[in-house]
N, C-alpha and C positions, 0 to 999 in steps of 0.2 A: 504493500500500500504506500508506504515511503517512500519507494521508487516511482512510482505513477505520479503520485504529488511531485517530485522532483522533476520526474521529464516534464509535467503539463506544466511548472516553470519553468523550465527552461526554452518550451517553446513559446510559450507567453511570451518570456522577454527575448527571446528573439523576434519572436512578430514585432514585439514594441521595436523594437533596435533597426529592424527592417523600415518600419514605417518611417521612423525618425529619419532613418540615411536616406532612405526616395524624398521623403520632404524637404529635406536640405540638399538633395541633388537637382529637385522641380526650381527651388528659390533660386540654388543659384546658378541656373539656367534662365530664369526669367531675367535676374539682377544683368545677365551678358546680354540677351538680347536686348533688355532697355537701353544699355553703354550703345548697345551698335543704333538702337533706333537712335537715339540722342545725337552718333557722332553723323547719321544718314540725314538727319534734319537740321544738323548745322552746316553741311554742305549745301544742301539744296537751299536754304535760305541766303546763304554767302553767295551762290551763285544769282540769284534771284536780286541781290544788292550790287552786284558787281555788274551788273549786263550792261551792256552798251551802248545795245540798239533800242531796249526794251524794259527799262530795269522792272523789276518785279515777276517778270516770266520766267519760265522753269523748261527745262528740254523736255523731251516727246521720249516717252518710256521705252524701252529697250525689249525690242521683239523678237531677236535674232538669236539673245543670250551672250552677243558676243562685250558686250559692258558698254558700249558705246550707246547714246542716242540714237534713234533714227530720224534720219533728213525728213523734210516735207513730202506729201505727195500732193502736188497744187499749197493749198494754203493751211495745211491739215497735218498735223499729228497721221501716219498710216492709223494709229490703236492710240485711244487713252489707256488703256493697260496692258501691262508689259514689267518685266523686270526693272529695279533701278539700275539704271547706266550708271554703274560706280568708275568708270575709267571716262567718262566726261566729267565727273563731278571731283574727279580725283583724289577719290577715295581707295583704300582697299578692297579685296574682294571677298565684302561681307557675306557671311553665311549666318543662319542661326542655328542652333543646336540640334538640328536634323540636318547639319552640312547643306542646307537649300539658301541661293541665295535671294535676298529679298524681292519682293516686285510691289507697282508703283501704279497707283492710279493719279491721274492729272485734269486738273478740273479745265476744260477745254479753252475757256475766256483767259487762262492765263499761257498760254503757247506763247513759243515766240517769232509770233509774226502781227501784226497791222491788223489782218483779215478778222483778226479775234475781236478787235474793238476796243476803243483807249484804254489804256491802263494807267490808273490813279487811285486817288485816297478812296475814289466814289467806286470800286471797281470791288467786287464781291466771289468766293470761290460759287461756283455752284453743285457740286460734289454733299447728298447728303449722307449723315452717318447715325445711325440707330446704336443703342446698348441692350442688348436682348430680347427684342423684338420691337416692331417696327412701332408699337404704341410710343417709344419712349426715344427721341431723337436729341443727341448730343449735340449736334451744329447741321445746318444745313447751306453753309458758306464754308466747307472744307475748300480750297487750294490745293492741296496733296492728301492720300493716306499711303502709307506705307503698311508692307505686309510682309511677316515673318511666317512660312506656310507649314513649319512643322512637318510629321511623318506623312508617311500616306495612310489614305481613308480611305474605307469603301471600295469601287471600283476604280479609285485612280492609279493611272499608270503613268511613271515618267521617264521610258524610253522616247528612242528618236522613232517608232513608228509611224507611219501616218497613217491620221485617224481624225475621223470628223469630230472638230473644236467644238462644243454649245456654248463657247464663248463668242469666238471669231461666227460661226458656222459654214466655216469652212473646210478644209482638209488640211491640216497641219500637222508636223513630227508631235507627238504626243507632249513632249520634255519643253512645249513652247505653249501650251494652252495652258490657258488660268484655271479652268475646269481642273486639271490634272492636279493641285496646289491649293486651292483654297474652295471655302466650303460655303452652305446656307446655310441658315439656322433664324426662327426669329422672323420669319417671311421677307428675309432678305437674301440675298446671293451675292457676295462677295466676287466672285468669278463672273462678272458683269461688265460691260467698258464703261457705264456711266452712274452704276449704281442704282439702287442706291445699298450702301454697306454697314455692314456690322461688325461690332465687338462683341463676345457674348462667354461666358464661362465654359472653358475646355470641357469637351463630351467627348465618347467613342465614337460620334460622327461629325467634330465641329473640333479644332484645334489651331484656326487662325489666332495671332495673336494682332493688332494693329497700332498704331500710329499716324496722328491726325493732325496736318498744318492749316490752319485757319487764318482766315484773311485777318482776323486782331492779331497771328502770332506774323505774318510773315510782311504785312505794311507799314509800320511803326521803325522798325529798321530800313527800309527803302524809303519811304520819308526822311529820316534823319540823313540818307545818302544826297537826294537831290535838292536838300535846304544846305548840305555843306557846299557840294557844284555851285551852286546858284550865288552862294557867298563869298565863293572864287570870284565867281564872273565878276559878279560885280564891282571886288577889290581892284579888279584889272579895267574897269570901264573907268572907273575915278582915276586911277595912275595913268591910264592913257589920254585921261583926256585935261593933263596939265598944264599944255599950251594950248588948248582950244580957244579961237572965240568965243565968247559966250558961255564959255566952263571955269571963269572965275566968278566964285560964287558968292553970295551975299558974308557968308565966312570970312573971308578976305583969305582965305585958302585956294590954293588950285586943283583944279579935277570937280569932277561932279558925278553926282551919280545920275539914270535916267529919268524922268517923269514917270508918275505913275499912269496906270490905264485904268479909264474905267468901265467901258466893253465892248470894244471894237478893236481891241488887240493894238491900237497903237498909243505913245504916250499922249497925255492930254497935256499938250503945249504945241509951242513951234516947234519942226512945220509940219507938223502932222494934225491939229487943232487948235489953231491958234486962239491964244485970250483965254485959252482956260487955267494950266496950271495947277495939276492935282497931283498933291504927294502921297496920296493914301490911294492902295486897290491894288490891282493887278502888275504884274509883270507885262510890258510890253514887248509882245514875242512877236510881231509883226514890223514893228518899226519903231525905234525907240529916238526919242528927243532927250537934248539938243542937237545930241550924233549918233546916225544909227549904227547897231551891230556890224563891225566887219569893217568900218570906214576906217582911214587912216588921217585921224587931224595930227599927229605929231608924229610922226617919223614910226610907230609901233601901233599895227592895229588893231582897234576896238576887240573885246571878245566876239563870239554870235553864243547862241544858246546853244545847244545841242539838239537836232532835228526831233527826238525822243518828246523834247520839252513842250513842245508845239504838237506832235502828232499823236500827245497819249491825253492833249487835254490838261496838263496839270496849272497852266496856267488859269486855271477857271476853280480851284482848289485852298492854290499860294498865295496867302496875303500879303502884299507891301509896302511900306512906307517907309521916305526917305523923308529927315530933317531938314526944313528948308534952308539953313546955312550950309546943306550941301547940294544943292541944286542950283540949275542955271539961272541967269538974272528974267525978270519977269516977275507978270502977275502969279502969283498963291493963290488960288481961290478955296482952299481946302486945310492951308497950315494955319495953325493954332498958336508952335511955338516955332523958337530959331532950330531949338535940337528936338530930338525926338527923349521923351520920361519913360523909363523899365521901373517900377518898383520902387517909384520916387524918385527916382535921381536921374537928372538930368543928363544931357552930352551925349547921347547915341545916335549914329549918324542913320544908320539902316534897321528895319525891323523887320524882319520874315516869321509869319504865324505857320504851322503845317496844322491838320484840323486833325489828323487821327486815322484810324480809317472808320468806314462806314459799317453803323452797328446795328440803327434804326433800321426804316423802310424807306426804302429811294422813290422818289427823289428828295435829296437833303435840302435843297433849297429851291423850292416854289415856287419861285417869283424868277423876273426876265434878270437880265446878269446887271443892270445900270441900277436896278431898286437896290435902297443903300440899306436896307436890311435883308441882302442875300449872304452877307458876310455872318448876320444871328444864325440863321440855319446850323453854321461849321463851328462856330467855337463855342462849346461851352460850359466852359471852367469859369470865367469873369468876365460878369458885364465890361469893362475897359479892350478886353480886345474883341465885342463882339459890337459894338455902338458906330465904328466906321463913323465917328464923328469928333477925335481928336486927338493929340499929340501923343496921348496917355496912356501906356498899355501896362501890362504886370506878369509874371511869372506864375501860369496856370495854378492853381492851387492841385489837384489834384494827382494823385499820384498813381492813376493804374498807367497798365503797360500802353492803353489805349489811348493815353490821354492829346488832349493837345499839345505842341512845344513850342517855344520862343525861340528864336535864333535874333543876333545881334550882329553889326560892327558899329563900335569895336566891342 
C-alpha cells in the first residue's frame, strides 16, 4: 500500500513538474515572438517615416517568400497578404517558434503609390481586427497586422505543391497560400487579403498569434518627420533670402520667412494677392511670397517643398505662423504682435501646429478651407492654438501619444 501511495506521488508530481516546464516553455515562446513582433513593427514604422516619395506608406507584402516586397502590378499591391519582406525592411529572417516566418496584411490606402489617395494626419488604416469573435472589434483603422502562424492545423499543408489557394483562388505552390498558415475562429478568417481579422485564445484549430499597427501608433511619428522637413525648409528660405529686396524685414534683421496662405495655396501678399498680408494658416505650397520656392535672389537658391508635401494634401493639415518682425515689408492684416508668444514668452519667429492623427469621424473639418474656424476642427488641446485669431499659442497640454504638437524656431 506504501508503494502505491509512493508511485501515485510521484507521478503526481511529475505531472505537476511537466505542466510547470510546458508553461514556462509556452511563456517563453510567447515573451520571443512578442521581441520579434516589436523588432517587425519598428521597422515597418521606421520605414513608413523615412519614405521619400510617400512618407507614411508601407511596401506591398511579400508573395514569392523570397523576403523582398513585391513591385506594383499597375497601381496595386499584386496581394494585401503575403509574408513580411524582412530583406526590404532590413531586418533579419524572423521566424517564430514553429520556424514559420511571419506574414503581413497591409491596409491598401497606405501603398506606396499616389493611386491610393493622399496620405496625411486625415488619412485612416482600413484593415478591421476583432478579439474572439467578430461581436467585439479592437480597431477598425489597423494600417498593418502582422502574423506569427505557429504549427500546422487541420488540413494545412506547406509544401511547394500546387494546389488551389481559398485565399488567392487560384493555383498556387501550397508553402505560398495564407490558407496553408493561418486560421478562423470567431467568424472571422485570418487567411483573407482584406479581412476582416482576429486574435482569439490558442485552440486545437486556431493558433494564430497577431500584431496590430494603427493609424494612432504609426502617424504621430511621420508627423513629427515632416514638421522637422518643413522647419529645415524654412530655416533655409530666411538665410537665403538675406539680400533680397523686400526681405528686410520690419526686424531690422535680414531674410524673411514666406506669407502665410489662407486657401488657395498661394501666400496672401505680393505678388500673388496683393494688400493682404496674412501671417497665420497654411503653408504656401503653390507659390510662396515675397520669393517663390526655387528662385535665386542671392546667389543660393530658395528651398521648394518636396512634391510629397503638395501631393499627399498635408498642407491642408499644417498650421503656420510667422512673427511679423520676420516677414517682408507690407501690410499685416492678421498680426497681433512683432514676434510670435509659446507659453508666454515672447521672441518666436515661426510656429508649426501638427493636429495628431485622425481619431473621430471624417470629415475633421466641415467647413470650406478660408472659414477661420476650420483650424477648431484639428486642435484640440487649447483654445490658443485652435482660435486662428492671434499671436498666442501654448504647448498642448495633453499628453497621449495622439496628441497635438508645437514645433518652433527658434
Amino acid at each position: 500500500m506504501l508503494l502505491v501511495v509512493m508511485l501515485i506521488g510521484m507521478a503526481t508530481a511529475l505531472l505537476v513538474y511537466g505542466m510547470v516546464d510546458t508553461n514556462a516553455l509556452v511563456l517563453r515562446r510567447d515573451k520571443d515572438v512578442a521581441a520579434m513582433f516589436a523588432q517587425a513593427k519598428q521597422a515597418l514604422i521606421g520605414r513608413a517615416v523615412a519614405d521619400d516619395t510617400r512618407p507614411g506608406s508601407l511596401p506591398c507584402p511579400d508573395t514569392d517568400d523570397d523576403g523582398s516586397a513585391e513591385l506594383f502590378v499597375g497601381n496595386d499591391c499584386p496581394s494585401y497578404i503575403g509574408r513580411l519582406p524582412w530583406k526590404t525592411l532590413g531586418l533579419p529572417d524572423l521566424r517564430d517558434d514553429a520556424g514559420e516566418r511571419l506574414w503581413y496584411a497591409l491596409s491598401n490606402n497606405f501603398r506606396d503609390d499616389m493611386s491610393a489617395g493622399p496620405l496625411n494626419s486625415d488619412t485612416r488604416g482600413s484593415r478591421t481586427v476583432h478579439r474572439d469573435s467578430t461581436a467585439v472589434t479592437l480597431t477598425s483603422t489597423a494600417v498593418a497586422v502582422i502574423f506569427a502562424p505557429g504549427t500546422t492545423l487541420g488540413g494545412q499543408m506547406r509544401d511547394g505543391t500546387a494546389a488551389l489557394c481559398p485565399t488567392t483562388g487560384t493555383t498556387i505552390a501550397r508553402n505560398l497560400c495564407a490558407a496553408n498558415y493561418l486560421e478562423s475562429t470567431g467568424g472571422a478568417n485570418n487567411a483573407t487579403v482584406a479581412g476582416p481579422y482576429i486574435t482569439a485564445v490558442r485552440t486545437t484549430t486556431f493558433n494564430d498569434r497577431l500584431l496590430v499597427i494603427t493609424t494612432a501608433e504609426l502617424m504621430p511619428p511621420v508627423e513629427q518627420r515632416v514638421a522637422r522637413e518643413l522647419r529645415t525648409i524654412l530655416q533655409a528660405y530666411k538665410a537665403n533670402t538675406a539680400c533680397a529686396s523686400g526681405c528686410t524685414n520690419l526686424g531690422g534683421t535680414y531674410g524673411c520667412y514666406p506669407w502665410a496662405d489662407l486657401s488657395n495655396g498661394y501666400s496672401d501678399s505680393n505678388p500673388f494677392n496683393p494688400g493682404e498680408g496674412r501671417n497665420r494658416g497654411r503653408i504656401p505650397v503653390w507659390g510662396a511670397g515675397p520669393r517663390d520656392w526655387g528662385t535665386n535672389p542671392c546667389g543660393t537658391p530658395l528651398p521648394t517643398l518636396p512634391a510629397w508635401f503638395d501631393n499627399n494634401d498635408w498642407r491642408l493639415v499644417v498650421y503656420y505662423s510667422a512673427g511679423r518682425n520676420y516677414l517682408g515689408p507690407g501690410s499685416c492684416t492678421t498680426c497681433v504682435s512683432s514676434t510670435l508668444t509659446v507659453d508666454g514668452v515672447a521672441g518666436k519667429e515661426v510656429v508649426i501646429l501638427m493636429p495628431g492623427p485622425l481619431l473621430g469621424t471624417p470629415p475633421r473639418a466641415p467647413v470650406p478651407l478660408d472659414d477661420l474656424t476650420y483650424w477648431s476642427y484639428y486642435f484640440d488641446d487649447d483654445w490658443e492654438n485652435r482660435d486662428n485669431g492671434n499671436d498666442l499659442f501654448v504647448t498642448p497640454t495633453s499628453t497621449a501619444y495622439t496628441r497635438d504638437r508645437i514645433y518652433t524656431i527658434p
